[in-house]
N, C-alpha and C positions, 0 to 999 in steps of 0.2 A: 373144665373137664378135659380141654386136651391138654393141658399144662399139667394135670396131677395125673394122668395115664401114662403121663414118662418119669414121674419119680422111683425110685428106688428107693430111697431110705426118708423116713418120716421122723419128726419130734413129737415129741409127747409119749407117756404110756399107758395102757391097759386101752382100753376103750375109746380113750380123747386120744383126736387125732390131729398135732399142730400144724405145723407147716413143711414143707419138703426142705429136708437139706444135702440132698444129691439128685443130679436129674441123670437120666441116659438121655445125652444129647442128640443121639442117633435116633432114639424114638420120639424127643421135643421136636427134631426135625424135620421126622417124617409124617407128623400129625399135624404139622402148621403147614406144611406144604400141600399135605393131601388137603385138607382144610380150605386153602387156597383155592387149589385146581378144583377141586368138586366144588366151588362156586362159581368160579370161573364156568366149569361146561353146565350147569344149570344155568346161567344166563346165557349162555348162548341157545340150549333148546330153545329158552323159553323167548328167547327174540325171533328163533327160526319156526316156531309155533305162529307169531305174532304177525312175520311173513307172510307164511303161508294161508294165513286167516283172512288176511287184508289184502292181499294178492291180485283178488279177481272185486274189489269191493263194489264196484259198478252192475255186479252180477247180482250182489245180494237181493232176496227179497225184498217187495217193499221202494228198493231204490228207484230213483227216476233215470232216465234216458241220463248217459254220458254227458250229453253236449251241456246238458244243466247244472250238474255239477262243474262242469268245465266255468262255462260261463260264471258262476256264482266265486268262482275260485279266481276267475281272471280280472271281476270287478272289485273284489275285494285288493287284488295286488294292486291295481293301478288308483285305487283310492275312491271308487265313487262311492259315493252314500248310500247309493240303489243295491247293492254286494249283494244282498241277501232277498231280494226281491227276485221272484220266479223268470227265464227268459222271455217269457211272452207277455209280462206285464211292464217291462223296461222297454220297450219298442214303443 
């Protein structure tokens, strides 16, 4: 689609319609670059969305106190087996 929005001249005639054999490189160029960039800044919203979501996640509803995800995070780094066991039941 963006490759045939910058043809100019087509083969084939009447109805069928073959393949392009002139392009405006001026507009191949500006359709793969815009193409580009407008992915480009959708990924960026959509990380600064992903930010912003996950930002404060200790706040969420539901979630437990800090220190227990803390702790849960600190014994999975340093290897113990217990990682996923609550902090008051690893004492």
């Amino acid at each position: 689609m963006l490759v045939d929005a910058a043809c100019i001249l087509w083969t084939g005639e009447g109805d069928a319609r073959g393949s392009c054999s002139f392009y405006d490189n001026s507009a191949l160029r500006n359709n793969i670059y815009g193409f580009g960039i407008s992915c480009r800044a959708g990924a960026i919203v959509l990380m600064a969305v992903i930010v912003c979501l996950t930002w404060h996640m200790d706040k969420w509803p539901g979630r437990k106190h800090k220190a227990e995800v803390d702790f849960v995070y600190e014994s999975h780094i340093r290897g113990q087996e217990d990682a996923l066991v609550a902090k008051d039941a690893a004492l």
